[in-house]
C-alpha positions in Angstrom: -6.8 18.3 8.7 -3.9 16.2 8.7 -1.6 17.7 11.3 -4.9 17.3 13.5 -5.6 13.9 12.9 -5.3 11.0 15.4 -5.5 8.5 13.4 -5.3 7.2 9.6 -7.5 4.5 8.0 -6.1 3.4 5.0 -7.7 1.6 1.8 -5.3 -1.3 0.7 -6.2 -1.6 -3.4 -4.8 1.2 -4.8 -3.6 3.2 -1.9 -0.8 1.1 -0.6 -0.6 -1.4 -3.7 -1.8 -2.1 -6.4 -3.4 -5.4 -6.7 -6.2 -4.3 -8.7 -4.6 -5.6 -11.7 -4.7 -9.1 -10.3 -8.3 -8.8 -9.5 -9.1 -7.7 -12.8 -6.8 -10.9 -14.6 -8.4 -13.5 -12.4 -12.0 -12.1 -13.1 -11.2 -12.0 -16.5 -9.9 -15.5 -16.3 -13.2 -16.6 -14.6 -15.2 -14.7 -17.4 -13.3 -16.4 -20.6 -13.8 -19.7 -18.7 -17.6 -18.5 -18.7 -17.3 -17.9 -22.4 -16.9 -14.1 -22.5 -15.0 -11.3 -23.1 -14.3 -8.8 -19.5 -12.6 -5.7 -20.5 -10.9 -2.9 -18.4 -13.6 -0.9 -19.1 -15.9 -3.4 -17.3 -13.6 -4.0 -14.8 -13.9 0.1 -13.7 -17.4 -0.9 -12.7 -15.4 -3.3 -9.7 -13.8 -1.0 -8.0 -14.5 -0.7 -4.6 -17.3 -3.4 -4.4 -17.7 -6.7 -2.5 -16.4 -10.1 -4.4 -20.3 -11.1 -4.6 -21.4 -7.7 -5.9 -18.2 -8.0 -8.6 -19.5 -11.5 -9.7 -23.2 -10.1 -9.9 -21.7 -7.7 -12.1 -19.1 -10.0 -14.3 -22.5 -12.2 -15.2 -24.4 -8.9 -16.4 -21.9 -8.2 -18.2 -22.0 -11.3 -19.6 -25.6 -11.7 -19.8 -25.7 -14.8 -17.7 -27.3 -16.0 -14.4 -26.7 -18.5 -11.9 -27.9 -19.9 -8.8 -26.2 -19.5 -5.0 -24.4 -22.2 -5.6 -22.8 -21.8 -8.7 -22.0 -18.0 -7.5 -20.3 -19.6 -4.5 -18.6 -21.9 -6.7 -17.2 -19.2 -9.2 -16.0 -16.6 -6.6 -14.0 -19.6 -5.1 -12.4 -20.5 -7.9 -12.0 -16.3 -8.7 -10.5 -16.1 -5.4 -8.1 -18.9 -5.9 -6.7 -17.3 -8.8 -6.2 -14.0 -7.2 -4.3 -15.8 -4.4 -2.1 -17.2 -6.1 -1.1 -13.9 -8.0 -0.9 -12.0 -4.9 1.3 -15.0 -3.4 4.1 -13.9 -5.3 4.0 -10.0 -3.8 7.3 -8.5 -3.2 8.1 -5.1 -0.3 9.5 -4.0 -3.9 5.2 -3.2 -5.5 4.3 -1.1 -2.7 2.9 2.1 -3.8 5.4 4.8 -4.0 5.7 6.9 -0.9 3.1 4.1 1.0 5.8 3.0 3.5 7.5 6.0 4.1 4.2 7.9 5.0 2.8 5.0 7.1 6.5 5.2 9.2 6.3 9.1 9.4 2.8 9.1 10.8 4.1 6.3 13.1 6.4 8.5 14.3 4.3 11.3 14.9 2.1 9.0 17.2 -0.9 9.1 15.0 -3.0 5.5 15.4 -2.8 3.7 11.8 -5.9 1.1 10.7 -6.4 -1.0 7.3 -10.1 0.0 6.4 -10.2 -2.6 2.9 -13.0 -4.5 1.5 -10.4 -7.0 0.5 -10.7 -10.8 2.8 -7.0 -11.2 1.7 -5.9 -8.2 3.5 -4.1 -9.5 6.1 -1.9 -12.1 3.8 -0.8 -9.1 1.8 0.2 -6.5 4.4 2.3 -9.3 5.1 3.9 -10.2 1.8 4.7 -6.4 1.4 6.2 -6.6 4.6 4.7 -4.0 6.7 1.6 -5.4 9.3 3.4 -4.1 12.5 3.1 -0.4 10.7 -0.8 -1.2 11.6 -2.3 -0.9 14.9 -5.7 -2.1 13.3 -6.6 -4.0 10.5 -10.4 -4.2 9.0 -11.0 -6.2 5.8 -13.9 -8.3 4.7 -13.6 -10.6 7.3 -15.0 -8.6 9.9 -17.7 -6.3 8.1 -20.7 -7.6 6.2 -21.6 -4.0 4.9 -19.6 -3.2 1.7 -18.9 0.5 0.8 -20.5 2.8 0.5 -21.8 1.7 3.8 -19.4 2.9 6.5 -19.5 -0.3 8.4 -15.5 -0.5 7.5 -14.6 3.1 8.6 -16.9 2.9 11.7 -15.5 -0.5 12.9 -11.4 1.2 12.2 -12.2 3.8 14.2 -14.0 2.1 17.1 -10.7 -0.5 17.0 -8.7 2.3 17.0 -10.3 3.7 20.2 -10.9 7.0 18.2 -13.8 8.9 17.3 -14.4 9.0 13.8 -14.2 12.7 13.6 -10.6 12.5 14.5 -10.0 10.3 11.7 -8.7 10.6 8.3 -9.6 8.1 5.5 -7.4 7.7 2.7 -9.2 6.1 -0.4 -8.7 5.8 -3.9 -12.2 4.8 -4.7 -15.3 6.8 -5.2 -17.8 4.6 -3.0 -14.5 4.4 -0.3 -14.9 8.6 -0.4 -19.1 8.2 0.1 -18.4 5.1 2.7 -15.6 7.8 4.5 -17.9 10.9 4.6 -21.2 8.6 5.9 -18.9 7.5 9.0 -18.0 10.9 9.8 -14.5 10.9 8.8 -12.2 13.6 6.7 -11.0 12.4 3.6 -7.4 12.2 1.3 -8.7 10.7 -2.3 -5.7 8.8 -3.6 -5.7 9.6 -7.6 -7.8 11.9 -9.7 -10.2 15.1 -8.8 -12.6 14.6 -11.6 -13.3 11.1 -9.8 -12.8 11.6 -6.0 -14.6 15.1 -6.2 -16.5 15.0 -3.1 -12.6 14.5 -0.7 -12.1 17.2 1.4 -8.3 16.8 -0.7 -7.4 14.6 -3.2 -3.6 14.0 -4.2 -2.0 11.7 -7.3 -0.7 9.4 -4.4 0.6 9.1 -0.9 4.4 10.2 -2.0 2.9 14.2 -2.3 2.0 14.0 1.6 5.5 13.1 2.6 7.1 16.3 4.3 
C-alpha cells in the first residue's frame, strides 16, 4: 500500500502535531467563562469535528443553549484563544518522525496534501516550519463538509491531480478513518487499534514508517 501510493494526505491534529491540547484549554477556557466545568473526558467527544459541531457539543455538555449569534460570538472568542496558543509553536513540537517521513516521501516523488478540518492550518504548517514539504493544503477554509464526510479527502486528491484510489490517508481520528474510506482512499491510523479499527494499518505514529 504504501510503496504504491502516489500520493499522501495528511491530518494535521495529531498526526503532524499536537495542538489538540490547545484546543482542549481554550474550549475549556470558553466553558469556565460559561460557568462550567469541560473535562478531557468531554473533550474526547471533539476530536475530529467542526468548531461549530465542538461548541454544539461544549453547551450539551453544559446544558445550555444559545442563539446563532451568541454561537458565532463564543467560537470567536474560542478561536482567539487557540490562536494565540498556537502563535507561540516552535519546528521543536512537531510529532516525532512527522518531518522526516514528509521529506522521505518527498524524495521518493510521492505528491503530499494537508487534508485537516482545522481553518488555522495554513498559519501552523508555517510556525512548524515546513509548508513547502506540501504540494496541497485543504483545511476548513475550503470544505464545508466536516468528517466523516469525505469532502476533505476528495477535494486533496482532486488538488493533487490524483485519483483517490492512489491515495493514502493518514489520520489519527476515527471519523478522519470513516471520512478516508467514503472517498475511496487507503488508510495509516496514527495511534491506537482498539480506536482506529477499521485502517487498512494502524501504527503508534509516523516515526514506525520511517525506513
Amino acid at each position: 500500500m504504501l510503496e504504491a501510493m502516489k500520493g499522501a494526505i495528511f491530518d494535521l491534529d495529531g498526526v503532524i502535531v499536537d495542538t489538540a491540547k490547545y484546543h482542549y484549554l481554550a474550549w475549556r477556557a470558553l466553558a469556565n467563562r460559561l460557568g462550567f466545568e469541560f473535562t478531557e473526558a468531554d473533550n474526547e467527544r471533539l476530536k475530529g469535528v467542526s468548531r461549530m459541531r465542538s461548541l454544539q457539543i461544549l453547551l450539551e455538555v453544559g446544558g445550555m443553549d444559545a442563539d446563532e449569534a451568541e454561537r458565532e460570538q463564543m467560537a470567536e472568542t474560542k478561536n482567539k484563544e487557540y490562536v494565540d496558543y498556537i502563535s507561540r509553536l516552535e519546528p521543536s513540537e512537531l510529532l516525532p518522525g512527522a518531518k522526516e517521513y514528509l521529506m522521505y516521501l518527498r524524495s521518493r516523488g510521492v505528491r503530499i496534501a494537508l487534508g485537516s478540518a482545522s481553518k488555522n492550518a495554513a498559519f501552523i504548517l508555517e510556525r512548524l516550519g515546513i509548508t513547502e514539504l506540501f504540494d496541497a493544503v485543504v483545511d476548513g477554509t475550503k470544505v464545508a463538509k466536516a468528517k466523516p464526510d469525505p469532502e476533505v479527502f476528495l477535494t486533496a486528491s482532486a488538488e493533487l491531480g490524483l485519483d483517490p484510489a492512489d491515495c493514502v490517508v493518514f489520520e489519527d481520528a476515527a471519523a478522519g478513518v470513516e471520512a478516508a474510506k467514503a472517498a475511496g482512499c487507503r488508510v495509516v491510523g496514527i495511534g491506537s487499534a482498539d480506536i482506529l479499527g477499521a485502517a487498512d494499518r494502524v501504527v503508534g505514529g509516523l516515526d514506525a514508517l520511517l525506513p
